[in-house]
C-alpha positions in Angstrom: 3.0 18.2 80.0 2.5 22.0 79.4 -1.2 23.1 79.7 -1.5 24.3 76.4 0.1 20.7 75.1 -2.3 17.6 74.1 -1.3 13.8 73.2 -3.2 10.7 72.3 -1.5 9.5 75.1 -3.2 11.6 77.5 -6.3 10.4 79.8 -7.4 6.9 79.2 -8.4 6.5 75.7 -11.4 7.4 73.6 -15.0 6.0 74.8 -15.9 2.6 72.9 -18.6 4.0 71.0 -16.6 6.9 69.4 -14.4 4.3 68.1 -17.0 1.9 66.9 -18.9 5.0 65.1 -15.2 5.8 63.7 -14.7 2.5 62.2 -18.0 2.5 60.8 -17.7 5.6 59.0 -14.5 4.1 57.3 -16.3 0.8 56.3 -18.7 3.1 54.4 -16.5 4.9 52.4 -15.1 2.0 51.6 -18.2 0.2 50.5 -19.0 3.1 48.5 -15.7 2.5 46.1 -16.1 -1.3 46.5 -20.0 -1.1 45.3 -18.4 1.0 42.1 -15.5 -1.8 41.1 -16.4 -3.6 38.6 -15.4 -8.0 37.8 -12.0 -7.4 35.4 -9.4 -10.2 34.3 -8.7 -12.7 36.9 -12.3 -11.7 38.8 -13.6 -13.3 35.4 -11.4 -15.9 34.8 -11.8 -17.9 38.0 -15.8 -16.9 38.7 -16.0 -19.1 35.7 -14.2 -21.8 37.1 -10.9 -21.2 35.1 -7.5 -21.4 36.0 -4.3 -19.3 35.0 -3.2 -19.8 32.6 -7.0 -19.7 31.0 -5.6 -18.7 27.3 -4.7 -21.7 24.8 -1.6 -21.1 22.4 -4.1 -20.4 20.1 -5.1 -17.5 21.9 -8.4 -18.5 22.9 -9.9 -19.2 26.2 -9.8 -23.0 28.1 -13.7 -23.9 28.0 -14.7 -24.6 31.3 -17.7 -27.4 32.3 -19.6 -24.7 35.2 -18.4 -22.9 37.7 -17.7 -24.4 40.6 -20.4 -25.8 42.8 -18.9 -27.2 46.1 -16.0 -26.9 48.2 -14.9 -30.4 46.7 -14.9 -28.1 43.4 -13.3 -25.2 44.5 -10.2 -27.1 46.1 -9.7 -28.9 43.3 -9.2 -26.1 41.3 -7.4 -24.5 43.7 -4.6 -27.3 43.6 -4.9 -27.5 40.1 -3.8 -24.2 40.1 -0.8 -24.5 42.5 0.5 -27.2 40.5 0.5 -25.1 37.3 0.4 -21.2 38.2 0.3 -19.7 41.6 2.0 -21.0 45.3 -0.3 -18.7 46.9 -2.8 -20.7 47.7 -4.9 -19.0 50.3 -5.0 -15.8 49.1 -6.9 -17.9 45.5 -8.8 -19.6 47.6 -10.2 -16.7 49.1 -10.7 -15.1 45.8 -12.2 -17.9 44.0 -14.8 -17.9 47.2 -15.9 -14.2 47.3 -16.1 -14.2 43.3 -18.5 -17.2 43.7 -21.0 -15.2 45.6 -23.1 -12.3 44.4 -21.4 -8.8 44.4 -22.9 -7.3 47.0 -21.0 -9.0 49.7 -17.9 -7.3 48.1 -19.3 -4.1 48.9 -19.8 -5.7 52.5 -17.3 -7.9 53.7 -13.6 -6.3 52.0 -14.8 -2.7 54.3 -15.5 -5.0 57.2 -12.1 -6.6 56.2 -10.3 -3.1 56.2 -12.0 -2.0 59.3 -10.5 -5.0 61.0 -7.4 -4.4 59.8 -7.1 -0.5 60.8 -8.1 -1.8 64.6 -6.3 -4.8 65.0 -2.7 -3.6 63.7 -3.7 -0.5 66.3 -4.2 -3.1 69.0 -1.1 -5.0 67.7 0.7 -1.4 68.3 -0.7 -0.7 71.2 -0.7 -4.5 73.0 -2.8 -5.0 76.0 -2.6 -1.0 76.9 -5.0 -0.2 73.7 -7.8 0.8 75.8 -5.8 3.7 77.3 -4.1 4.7 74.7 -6.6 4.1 71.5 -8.2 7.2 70.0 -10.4 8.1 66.9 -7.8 9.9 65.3 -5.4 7.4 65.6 -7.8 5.8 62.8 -8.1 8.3 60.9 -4.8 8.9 60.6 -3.5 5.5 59.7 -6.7 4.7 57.0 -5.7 7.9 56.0 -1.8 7.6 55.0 -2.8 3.6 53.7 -5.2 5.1 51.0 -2.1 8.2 50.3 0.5 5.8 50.4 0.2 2.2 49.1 1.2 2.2 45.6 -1.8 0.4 44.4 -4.6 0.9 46.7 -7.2 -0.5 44.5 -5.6 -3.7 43.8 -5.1 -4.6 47.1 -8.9 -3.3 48.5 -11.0 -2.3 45.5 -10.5 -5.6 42.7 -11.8 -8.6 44.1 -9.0 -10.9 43.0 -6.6 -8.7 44.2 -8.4 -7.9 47.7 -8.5 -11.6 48.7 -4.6 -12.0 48.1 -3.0 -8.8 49.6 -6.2 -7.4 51.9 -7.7 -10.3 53.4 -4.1 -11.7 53.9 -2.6 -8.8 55.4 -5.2 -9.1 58.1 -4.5 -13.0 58.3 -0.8 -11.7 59.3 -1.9 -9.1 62.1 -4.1 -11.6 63.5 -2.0 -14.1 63.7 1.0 -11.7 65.5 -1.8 -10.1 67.8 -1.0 -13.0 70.3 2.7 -12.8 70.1 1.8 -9.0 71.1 0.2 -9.8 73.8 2.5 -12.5 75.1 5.0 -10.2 74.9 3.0 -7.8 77.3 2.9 -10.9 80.0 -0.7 -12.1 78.9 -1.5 -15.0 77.3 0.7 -17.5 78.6 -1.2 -20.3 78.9 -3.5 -19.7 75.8 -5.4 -22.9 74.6 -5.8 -24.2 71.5 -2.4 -25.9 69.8 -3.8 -27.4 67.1 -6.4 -24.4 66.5 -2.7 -22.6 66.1 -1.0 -24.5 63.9 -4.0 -24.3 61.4 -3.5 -20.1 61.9 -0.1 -20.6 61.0 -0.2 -22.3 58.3 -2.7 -20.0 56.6 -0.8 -16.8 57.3 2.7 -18.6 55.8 0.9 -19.6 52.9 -1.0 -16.6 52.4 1.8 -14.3 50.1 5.6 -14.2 49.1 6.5 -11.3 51.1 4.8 -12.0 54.5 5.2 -15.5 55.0 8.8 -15.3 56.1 8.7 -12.1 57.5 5.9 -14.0 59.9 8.4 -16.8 61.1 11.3 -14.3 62.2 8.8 -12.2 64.5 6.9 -15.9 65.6 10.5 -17.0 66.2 12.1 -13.6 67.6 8.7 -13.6 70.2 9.8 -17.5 71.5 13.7 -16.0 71.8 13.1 -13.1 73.7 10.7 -15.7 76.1 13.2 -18.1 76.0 15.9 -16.0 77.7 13.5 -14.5 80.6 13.6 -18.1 81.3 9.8 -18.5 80.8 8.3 -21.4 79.1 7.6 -21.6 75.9 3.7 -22.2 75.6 2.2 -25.0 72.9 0.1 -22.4 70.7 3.1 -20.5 70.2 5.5 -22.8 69.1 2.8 -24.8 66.9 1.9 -21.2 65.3 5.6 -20.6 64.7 5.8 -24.4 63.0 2.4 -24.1 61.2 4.2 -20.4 59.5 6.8 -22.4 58.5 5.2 -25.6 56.9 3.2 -23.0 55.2 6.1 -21.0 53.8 7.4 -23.7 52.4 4.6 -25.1 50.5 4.2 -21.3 49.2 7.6 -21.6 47.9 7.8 -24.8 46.5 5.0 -24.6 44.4 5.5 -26.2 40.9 3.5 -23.1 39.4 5.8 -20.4 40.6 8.6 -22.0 37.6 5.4 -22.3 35.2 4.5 -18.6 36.1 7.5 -17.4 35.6 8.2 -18.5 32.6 4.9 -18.0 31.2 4.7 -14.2 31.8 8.3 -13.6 31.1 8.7 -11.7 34.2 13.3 -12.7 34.3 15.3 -14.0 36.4 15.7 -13.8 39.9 17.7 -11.1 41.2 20.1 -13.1 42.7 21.1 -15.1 39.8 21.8 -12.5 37.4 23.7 -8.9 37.7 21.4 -7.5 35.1 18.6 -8.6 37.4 20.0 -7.5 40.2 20.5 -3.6 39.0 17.0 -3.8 38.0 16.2 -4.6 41.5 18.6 -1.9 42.6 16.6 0.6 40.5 13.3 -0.4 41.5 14.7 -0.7 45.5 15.5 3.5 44.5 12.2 3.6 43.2 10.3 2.8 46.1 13.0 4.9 49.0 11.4 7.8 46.6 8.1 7.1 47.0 8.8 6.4 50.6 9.6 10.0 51.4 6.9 11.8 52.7 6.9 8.8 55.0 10.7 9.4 56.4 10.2 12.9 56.4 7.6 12.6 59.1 9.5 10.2 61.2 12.7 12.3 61.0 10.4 14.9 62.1 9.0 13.2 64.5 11.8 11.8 66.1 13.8 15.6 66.0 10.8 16.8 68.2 10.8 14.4 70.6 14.4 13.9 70.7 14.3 17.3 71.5 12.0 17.1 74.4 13.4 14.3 76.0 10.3 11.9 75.7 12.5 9.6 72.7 12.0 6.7 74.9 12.2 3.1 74.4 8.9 2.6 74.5 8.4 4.8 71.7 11.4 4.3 69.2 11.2 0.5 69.6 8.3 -0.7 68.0 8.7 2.1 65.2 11.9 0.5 64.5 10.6 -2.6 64.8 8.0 -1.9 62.0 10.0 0.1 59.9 12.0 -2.9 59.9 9.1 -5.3 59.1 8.1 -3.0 56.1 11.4 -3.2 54.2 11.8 -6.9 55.3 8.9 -7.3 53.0 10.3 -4.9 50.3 13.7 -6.0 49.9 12.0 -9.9 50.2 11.4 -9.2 46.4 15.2 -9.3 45.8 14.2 -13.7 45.9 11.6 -12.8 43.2 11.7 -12.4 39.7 8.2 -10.3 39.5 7.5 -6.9 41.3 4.2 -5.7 41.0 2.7 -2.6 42.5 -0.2 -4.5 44.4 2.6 -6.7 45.8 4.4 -4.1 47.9 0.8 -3.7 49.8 2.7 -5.3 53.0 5.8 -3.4 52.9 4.1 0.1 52.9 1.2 -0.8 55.6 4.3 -1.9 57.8 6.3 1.5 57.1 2.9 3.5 57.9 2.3 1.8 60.9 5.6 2.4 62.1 5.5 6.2 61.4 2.2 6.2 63.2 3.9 4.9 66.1 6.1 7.8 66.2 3.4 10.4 65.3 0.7 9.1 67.7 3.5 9.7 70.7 3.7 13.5 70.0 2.2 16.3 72.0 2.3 19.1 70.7 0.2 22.7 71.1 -3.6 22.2 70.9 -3.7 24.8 67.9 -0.6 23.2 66.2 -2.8 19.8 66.5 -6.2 20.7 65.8 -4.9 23.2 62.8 -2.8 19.9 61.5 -5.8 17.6 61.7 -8.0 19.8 59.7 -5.9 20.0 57.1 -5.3 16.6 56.8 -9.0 16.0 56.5 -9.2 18.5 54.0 -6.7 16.7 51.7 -8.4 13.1 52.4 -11.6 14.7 51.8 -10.7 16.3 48.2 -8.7 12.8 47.7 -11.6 10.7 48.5 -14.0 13.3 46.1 -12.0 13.0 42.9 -11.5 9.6 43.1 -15.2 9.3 43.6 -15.9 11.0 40.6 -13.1 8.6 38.8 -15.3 5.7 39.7 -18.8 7.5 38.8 -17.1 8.4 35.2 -16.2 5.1 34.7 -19.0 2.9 35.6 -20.6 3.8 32.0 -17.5 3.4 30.2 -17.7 -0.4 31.5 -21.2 -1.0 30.7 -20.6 0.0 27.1 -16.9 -1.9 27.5 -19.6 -5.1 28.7 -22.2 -4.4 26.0 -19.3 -4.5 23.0 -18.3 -7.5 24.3 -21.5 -9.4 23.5 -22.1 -7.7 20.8 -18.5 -8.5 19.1 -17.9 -4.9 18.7 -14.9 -5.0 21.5 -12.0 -2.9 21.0 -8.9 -1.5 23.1 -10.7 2.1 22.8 -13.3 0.5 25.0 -10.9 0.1 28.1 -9.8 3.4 27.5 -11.3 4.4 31.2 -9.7 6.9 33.4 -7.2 5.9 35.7 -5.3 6.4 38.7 -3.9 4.3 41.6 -6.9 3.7 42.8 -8.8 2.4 39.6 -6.4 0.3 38.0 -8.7 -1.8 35.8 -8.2 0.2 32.2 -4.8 -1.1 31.7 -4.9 -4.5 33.8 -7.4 -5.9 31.8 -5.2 -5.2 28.7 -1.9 -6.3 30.2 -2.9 -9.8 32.1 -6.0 -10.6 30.1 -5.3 -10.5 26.6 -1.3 -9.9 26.5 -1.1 -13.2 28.4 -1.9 -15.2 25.5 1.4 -16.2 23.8 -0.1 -15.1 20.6 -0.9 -12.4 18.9 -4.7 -12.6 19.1 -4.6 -9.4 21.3 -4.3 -7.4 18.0 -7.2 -8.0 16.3 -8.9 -5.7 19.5 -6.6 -2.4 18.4 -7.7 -0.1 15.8 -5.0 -0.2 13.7 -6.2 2.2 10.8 -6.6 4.8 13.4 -2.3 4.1 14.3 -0.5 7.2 13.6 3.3 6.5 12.5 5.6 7.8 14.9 7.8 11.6 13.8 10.2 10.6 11.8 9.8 6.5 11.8 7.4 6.6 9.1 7.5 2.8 9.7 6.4 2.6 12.7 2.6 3.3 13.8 1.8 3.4 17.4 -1.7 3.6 19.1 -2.5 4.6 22.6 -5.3 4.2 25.4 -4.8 4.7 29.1 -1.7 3.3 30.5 -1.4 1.0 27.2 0.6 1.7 23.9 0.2 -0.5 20.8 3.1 -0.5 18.3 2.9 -2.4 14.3 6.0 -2.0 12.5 8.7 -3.4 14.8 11.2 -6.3 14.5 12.7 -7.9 17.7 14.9 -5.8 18.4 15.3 -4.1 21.8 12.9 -0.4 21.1 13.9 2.0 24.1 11.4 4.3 25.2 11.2 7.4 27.5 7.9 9.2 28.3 6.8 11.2 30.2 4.2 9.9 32.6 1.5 11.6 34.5 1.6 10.1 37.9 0.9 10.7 41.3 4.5 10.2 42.7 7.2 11.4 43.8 9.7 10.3 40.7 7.0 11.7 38.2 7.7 15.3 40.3 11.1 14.8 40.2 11.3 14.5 36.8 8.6 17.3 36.3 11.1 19.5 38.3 13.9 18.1 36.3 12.4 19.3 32.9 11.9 22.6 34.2 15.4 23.1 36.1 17.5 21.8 33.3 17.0 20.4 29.8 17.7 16.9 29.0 20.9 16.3 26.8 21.1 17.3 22.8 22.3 13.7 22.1 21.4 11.4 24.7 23.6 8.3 24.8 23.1 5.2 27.1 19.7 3.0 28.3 19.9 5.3 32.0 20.8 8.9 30.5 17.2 10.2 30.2 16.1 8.4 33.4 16.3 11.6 35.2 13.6 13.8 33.3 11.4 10.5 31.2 10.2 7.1 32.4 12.0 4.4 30.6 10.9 1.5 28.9 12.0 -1.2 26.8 10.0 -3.1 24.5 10.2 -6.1 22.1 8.0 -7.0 18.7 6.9 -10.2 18.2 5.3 -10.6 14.0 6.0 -7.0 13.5 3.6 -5.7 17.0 4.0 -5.4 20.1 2.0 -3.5 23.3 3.3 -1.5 26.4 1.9 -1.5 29.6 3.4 2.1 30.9 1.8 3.8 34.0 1.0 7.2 33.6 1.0 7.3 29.6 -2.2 9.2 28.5 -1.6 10.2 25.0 1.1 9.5 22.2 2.4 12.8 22.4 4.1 11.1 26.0 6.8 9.4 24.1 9.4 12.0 24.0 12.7 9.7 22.8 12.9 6.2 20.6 16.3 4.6 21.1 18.1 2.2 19.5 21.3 0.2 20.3 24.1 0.6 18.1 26.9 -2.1 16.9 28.4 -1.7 20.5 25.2 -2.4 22.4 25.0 1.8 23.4 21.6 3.5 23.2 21.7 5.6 21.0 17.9 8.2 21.3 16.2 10.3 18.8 13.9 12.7 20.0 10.4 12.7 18.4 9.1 15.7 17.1 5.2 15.3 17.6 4.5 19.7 16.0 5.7 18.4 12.8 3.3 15.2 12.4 0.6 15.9 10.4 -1.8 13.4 11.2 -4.2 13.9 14.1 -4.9 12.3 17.2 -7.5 9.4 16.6 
């Protein structure tokens, strides 16, 4: 290695105690966000012993005798609730137990859980060598590109419900591979504890959609690649390999996934329908552009130590092996009828591993490094400060949101918080809590003589909060929408780059033709209203184009022009 050339593979790794005060200083910052995120939706739905779906047809909420008191309690519930909404029955059960106890151990046990998981998928990276080649940095640098890249950060760490099911059961998964790692490496070969295994298994294939089978094709590619250096197969590993798969299956077979499905109107699945299937295809684009900054890096990467001559096994292996894992996980969702933001929590934490695995391996000049780092921090830093302020700014807004809701006084203007990826709350409570009733009973919340009628669709009046637009005036017809969205993405500065490249077309025909420049969205009235959950809408003025489909089925879009309405904002 030149002299003036450093790598985190250099010397023998960082001394225990910088690590340890590294990790702590992440569990802080964590706790500091977790302390500031408030019960919403689901967090309040099950604390009071409820299960989904906790709205009657009426609208009104399933009373509930206490909240449970015992294990006996919470099980039953639990299975209750696999029967009639939800497969993933250890991710609930995790949620129902932390929103049982008081909120402080929010604040202190998901940070302890995301510390865990930045060191052990380091040591699963790493394998028995971790003590060489394990550095501060290196945990910096992933808890750093998780909290840049996951698509919904605060689902998955911040709201309590969302947390047990896609946090705590991420970390299941690296723990249960960490001895496969390791096996792997030529240790652990005579590991006790069968039984203890088959448990560990079963928990991590029944903890979510997209992990479980992604667990039994590594369990089950470890035992091959074993298997052919003619060594034998030990007991934990083949009962942890059949305790993924019992629990897979149980995740699958659930009798609520149907109910869920059909209850929430999420479709079909992809498979079974071509119109499924190109939404799929467009939401599989979606996430390659979000994904990005991610490849760029490992082509990057890869370029400089191709270049060098230090591209070796070793190094590209597990990368590709990861990178692999992570759209495993991502295309999984081609079997599922649903794709939520918090949901792709897996697929991304695989992809950033594996770019760290390439990035870790550089060495590059001392000033190149140092220079890099800084900035970094400086971009995490500013991150980490205006997101702070988010959740300062909003922890009044959902003390008076609270207070109106004993008082009766409740509206949609009182979840009007402001939002980003990592505070999702102001339109999830809207969108799951009260659109999930098959009525209409959400309506009676919106302030409907503050509605302004759209330009031109006199008609039509239309209402908007954070993330949320409320619409009176509509049939059942198909409505087409395209906004423009104010989002921290990549497709939101494409099509910010788009609008000031080249104009959108003077008659716009088709559902895709203003995909390129406005966010789509298609939306449905049900007794004349209808509501929109729409990431990234802010204000009215967002909705640029109303379409409607001719005799032919064609889109035909109007343009809205919002300087000619005379009635203000409300």
């Amino acid at each position: 290695m030149p002299p003036h050339t450093s790598s985190v593979m250099a010397g023998r790794g960082a001394p225990l105690l910088a690590i340890i005060l590294t990790l702590m200083a992440s569990s802080f910052v964590m706790a500091f966000f977790c302390w500031l995120s408030p019960r919403e939706a689901d967090d309040i739905i099950y604390a009071a012993g409820l299960s989904m779906p906790a709205l009657t047809s009426a609208g009104q909420h399933v009373s509930a005798t206490a909240p449970p008191s015992s294990l006996g309690d919470l099980l039953r519930l639990q299975w209750q609730e696999y029967l009639q909404w939800n497969g993933r029955f250890i991710g609930q059960f995790l949620a129902r137990c932390l929103l049982l106890a008081p909120d402080w151990l929010h604040a202190v046990l998901t940070p302890l859980v995301h510390t865990a998981l930045l060191f052990f998928s380091l040591l699963l990276l790493w394998g028995k060598r971790w003590r060489e080649r394990l550095v501060p940095w290196q945990i910096i640098l992933l808890g750093g590109l998780l909290w840049f890249m996951l698509p919904a950060f605060g689902s998955a760490f911040f709201w309590r419900t969302g947390t047990a099911n896609y946090g705590y059961t991420l970390l299941l998964a690296v723990l249960f591979l960490l001895p496969y790692r390791f096996w792997l490496d030529g240790s652990l070969s005579r590991l006790p504890g069968g039984p203890a295994f088959l448990l560990v298994g079963l928990l991590a294939g029944w903890s979510n959609e997209s992990l479980g089978m992604l667990l039994i094709l590594l369990a089950l590619g470890a035992c091959v690649v074993q298997k052919k250096t003619d060594r034998p197969l030990p007991l934990w590993a083949v009962a942890g390999l059949a305790g993924t798969v019992a629990g897979w299956l149980a995740l699958i077979a659930a009798p609520g996934n149907l109910v869920r499905a059909a209850a929430l109107g999420t479709g079909l699945v992809p498979l079974t329908s071509w119109k499924a299937f190109h939404s799929f295809l467009i939401f599989w684009s979606t996430q390659q552009l979000e994904l990005l900054p991610l490849y760029l890096l490992d082509l990057g990467a890869l370029v400089f130590l191709y270049r060098r001559r230090e591209l070796s096994q070793d190094i590209w292996l597990p990368a590709l092996l990861l990178f692999l894992m992570g759209h495993a996980c991502i295309g999984a969702f081609v079997l599922s009828p649903s794709r939520a933001d918090r949901a792709m929590t897996a697929g991304y934490f695989w992809l950033v591993l594996s770019t760290c695995a390439l990035l870790f391996r550089l060495s590059v000049p001392r000033l190149f490094k140092y220079t890099a780092r800084i900035l970094f921090l400086l971009l995490l830093s500013l991150s980490l400060w205006q997101q702070a302020q988010i959740f300062r700014q909003a922890a009044p807004l959902v003390a008076a949101k609270n207070a109106a809701a004993r008082n009766g006084t409740l509206d949609v203007r009182h979840m009007d918080y402001p939002g980003s990826d990592k505070y999702f709350y102001p339109s999830y409570h809207t969108r799951d809590a009260i659109l999930m009733g098959p009525a209409q009973g959400w309506s009676r919340l919106v302030p409907w003589q503050d509605a302004r009628p759209l330009p031109g669709m006199p008609g039509i009046k239309a209402f908007a909060t954070s993330n949320m637009l409320y619409l009176d005036g509509i049939d059942d017809r198909p409505l087409h929408l395209a906004c423009h969205s104010h989002e921290q993405t990549i497709s939101s500065m494409l099509r910010d780059a788009m609008l000031s490249i080249a104009p959108p077309p003077a008659a716009p025909r088709g559902a895709n033709a203003l995909n390129p420049w406005f966010k789509p969205a298609e939306i449905r009235g049900k007794d004349g209203k209808a509501l929109l959950h729409l990431r990234g809408l802010r204000r009215l003025e967002d909705i640029t184009y109303i379409g409607r489909e001719d005799a032919g089925g064609q889109v035909v879009w109007q343009r809205l022009d919002w300087s000619s309405a005379t009635s203000a904002r409300p």
